[in-house]
C-alpha positions in Angstrom: 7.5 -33.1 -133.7 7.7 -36.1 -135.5 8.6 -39.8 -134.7 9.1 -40.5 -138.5 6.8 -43.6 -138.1 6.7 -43.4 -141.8 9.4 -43.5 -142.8 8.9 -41.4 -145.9 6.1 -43.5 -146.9 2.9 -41.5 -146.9 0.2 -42.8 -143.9 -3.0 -43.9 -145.2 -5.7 -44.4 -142.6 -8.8 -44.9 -145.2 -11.7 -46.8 -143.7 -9.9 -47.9 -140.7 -9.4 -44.4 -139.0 -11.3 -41.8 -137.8 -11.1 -38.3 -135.6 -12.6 -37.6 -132.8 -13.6 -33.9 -134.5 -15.5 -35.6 -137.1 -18.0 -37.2 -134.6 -21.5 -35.1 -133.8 -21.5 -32.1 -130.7 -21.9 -34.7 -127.9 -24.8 -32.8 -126.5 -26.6 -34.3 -129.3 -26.5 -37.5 -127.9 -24.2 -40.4 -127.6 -22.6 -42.1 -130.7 -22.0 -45.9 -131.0 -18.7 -46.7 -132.2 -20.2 -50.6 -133.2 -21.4 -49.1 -135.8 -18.7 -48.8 -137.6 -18.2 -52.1 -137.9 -19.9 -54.8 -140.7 -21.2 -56.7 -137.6 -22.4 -54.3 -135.0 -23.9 -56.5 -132.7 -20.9 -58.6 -132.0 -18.6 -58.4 -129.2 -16.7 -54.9 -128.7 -13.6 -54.1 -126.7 -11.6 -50.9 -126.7 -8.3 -50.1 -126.2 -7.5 -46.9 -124.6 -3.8 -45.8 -125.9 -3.1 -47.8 -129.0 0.2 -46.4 -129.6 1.5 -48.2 -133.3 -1.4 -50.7 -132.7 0.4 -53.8 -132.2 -2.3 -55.4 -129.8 -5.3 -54.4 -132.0 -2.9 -56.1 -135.0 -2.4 -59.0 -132.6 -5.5 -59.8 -130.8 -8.0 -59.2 -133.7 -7.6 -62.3 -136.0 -7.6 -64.8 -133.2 -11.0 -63.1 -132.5 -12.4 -62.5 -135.5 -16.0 -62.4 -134.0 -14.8 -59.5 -131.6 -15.0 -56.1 -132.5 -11.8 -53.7 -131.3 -11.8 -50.1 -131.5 -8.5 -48.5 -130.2 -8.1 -45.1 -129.4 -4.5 -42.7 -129.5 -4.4 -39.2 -129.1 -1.1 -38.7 -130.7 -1.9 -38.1 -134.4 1.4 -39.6 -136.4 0.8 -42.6 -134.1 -2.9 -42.7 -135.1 -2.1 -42.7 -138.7 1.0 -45.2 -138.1 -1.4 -47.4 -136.9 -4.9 -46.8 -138.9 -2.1 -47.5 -141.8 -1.1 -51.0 -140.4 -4.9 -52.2 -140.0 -5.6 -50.5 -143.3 -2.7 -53.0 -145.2 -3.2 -56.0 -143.4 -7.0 -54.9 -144.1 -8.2 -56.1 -140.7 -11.6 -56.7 -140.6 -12.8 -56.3 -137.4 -10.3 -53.5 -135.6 -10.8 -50.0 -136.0 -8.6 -47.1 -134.4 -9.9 -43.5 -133.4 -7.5 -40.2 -132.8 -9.4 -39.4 -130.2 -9.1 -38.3 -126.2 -10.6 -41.5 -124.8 -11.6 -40.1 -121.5 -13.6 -37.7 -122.9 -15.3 -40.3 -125.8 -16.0 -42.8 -122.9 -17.9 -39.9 -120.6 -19.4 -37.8 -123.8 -20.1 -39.8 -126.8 -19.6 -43.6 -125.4 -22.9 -45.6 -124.7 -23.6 -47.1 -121.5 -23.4 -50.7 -121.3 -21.7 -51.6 -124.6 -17.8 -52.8 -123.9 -16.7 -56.1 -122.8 -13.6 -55.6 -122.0 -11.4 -51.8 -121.9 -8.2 -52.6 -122.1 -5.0 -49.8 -120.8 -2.0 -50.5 -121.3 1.6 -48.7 -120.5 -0.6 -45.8 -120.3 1.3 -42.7 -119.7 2.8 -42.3 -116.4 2.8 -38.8 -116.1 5.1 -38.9 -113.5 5.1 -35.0 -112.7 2.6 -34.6 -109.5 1.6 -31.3 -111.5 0.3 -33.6 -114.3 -1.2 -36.3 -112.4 -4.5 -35.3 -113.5 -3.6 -36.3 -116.8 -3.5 -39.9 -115.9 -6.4 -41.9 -117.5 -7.3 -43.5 -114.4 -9.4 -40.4 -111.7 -12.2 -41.2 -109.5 -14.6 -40.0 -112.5 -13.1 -41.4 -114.7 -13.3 -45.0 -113.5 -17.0 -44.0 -113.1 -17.2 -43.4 -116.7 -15.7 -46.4 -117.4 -17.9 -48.6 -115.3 -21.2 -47.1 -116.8 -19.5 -48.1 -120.2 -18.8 -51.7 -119.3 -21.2 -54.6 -120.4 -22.7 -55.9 -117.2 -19.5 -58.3 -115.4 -16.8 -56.2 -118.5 -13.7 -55.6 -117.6 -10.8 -53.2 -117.2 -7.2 -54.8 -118.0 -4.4 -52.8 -116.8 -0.6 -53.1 -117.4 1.8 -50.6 -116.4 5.8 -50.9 -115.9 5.9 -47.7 -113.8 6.0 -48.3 -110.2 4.4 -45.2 -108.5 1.5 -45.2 -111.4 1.0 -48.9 -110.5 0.5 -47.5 -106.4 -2.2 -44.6 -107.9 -3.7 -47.8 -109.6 -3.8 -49.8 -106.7 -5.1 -47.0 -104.3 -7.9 -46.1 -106.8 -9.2 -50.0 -107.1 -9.1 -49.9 -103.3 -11.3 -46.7 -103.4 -13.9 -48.0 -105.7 -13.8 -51.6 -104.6 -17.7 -50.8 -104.8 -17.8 -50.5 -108.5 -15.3 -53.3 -109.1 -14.3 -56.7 -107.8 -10.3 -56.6 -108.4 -9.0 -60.1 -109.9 -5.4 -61.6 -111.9 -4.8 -60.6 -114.6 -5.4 -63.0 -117.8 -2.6 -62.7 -120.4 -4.4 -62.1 -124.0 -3.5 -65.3 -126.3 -1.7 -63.1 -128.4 0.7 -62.5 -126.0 4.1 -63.7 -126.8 6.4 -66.6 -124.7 7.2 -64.7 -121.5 4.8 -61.7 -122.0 2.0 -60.0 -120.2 0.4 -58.4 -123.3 2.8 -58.0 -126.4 3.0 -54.5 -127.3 5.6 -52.5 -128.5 5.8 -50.7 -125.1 6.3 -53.5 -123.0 9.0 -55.5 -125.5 11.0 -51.8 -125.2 11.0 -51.7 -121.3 11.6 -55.5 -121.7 14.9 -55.3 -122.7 15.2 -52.5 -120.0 14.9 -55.0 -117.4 11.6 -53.2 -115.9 9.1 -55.4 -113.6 5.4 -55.2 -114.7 2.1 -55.1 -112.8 -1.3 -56.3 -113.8 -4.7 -56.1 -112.7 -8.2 -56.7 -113.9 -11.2 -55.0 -112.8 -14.7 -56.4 -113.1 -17.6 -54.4 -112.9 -20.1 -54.8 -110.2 -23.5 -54.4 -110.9 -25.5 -52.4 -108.8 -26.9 -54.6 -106.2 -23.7 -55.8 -105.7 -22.3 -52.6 -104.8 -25.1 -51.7 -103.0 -24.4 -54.8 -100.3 -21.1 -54.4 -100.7 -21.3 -50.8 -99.0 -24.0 -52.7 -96.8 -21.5 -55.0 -95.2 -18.1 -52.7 -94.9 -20.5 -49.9 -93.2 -22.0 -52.5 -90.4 -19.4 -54.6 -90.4 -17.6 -54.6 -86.7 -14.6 -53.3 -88.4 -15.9 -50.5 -89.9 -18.4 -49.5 -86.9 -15.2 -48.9 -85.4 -14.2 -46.6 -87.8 -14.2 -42.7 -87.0 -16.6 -40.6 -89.2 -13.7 -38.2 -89.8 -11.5 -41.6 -91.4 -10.6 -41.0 -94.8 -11.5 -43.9 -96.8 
């Protein structure tokens, strides 16, 4: 299938794209995306889902001392996108085709992303297909071991029941993240919560939005965090059989 993204024009990604099958067997160890950057030792945030990579295009130069890596598993997108950063020859924004679950668990560093950022992720609204949704119990595990310590995960979504399996997975792992507001990114238009193609669509559609922000706790953190729900008088009174 194709979105005809191109429009005839023939996609370039050059430098600025690259695919997940080109990286090394992951049981040889991990790989460090900064890397791929002139500056390595900057600043990096990823973006899981980049789609046409409007908020890499967006957010980049009004932080040009950030690194950005995005990451879209759909290949015409990928190459719609990689073209875009390749023209307006963005220095410090790079896009993978690449299943972004599996990088962040397999090839991804620990400790080494600021921020992740997922947004309008698909809703996969099928109960069949919910474990296609980015956001599972490991994978929110993944994502915390990949977080600098206090980094972030932003997450916007327009979809209503994928906003309640949000919400009820934050609650479940309130011991690897505190939950916050969300802070809109500067590049973010009058009126907007992020700016991306996605969200000006459903926009005009009249759909609501929902935002949160996770924050990584570090491990003593989550450690007396447990501590005080467990002998808390709340949760003394708390059958052993409770699900939680």
């Amino acid at each position: 299938m194709s979105f005809g993204l191109g429009h005839g024009r023939d996609l370039d990604p050059g430098e600025w794209g690259m695919d997940q099958k080109d990286l090394p067997p992951f049981d040889q160890g991990k790989w460090d995306p900064r890397r791929w950057f002139a500056h390595p030792e900057r600043r990096f945030e990823l973006e899981i889902g980049s789609g046409k990579g409007t908020f890499l295009l967006q957010q980049s130069p009004l932080e040009p001392t950030t690194n950005f890596l995005g990451m879209e598993w759909t290949n015409e997108f990928y190459r719609y996108a990689a073209d875009r950063l390749r023209r307006h020859q963005t220095a410090n924004a790079r896009i993978m085709r690449a299943n972004a679950v599996e990088f962040i668990r397999h090839w991804c560093p620990v400790g080494i992303c600021s921020v992740i950022h997922l947004y309008f992720s698909d809703p996969w609204p099928k109960t069949r297909h919910h474990k296609r949704r980015v956001v599972q119990d490991q994978s929110l595990a993944d994502m915390h071991a990949a977080l600098t310590p206090g980094g972030e995960l932003r997450i916007v979504t327009d979809h209503v029941e994928l906003w309640a399996w949000y919400e009820e997975h934050a609650a479940r792992h309130a011991h690897l993240f505190d939950r916050s507001v969300f802070d809109r990114p500067t590049s973010a238009g009058s009126g907007e919560v992020v700016g991306t193609n996605f969200e000006r669509k459903f926009r005009r559609e009249g759909r609501p939005f929902h935002a949160m922000t996770l924050r990584r706790r570090e491990p003593a953190e989550s450690v007396a965090h447990e501590a005080s729900r467990i002998t808390s008088p709340a949760a003394s009174q708390v059958p052993p059989t409770r699900a939680m």
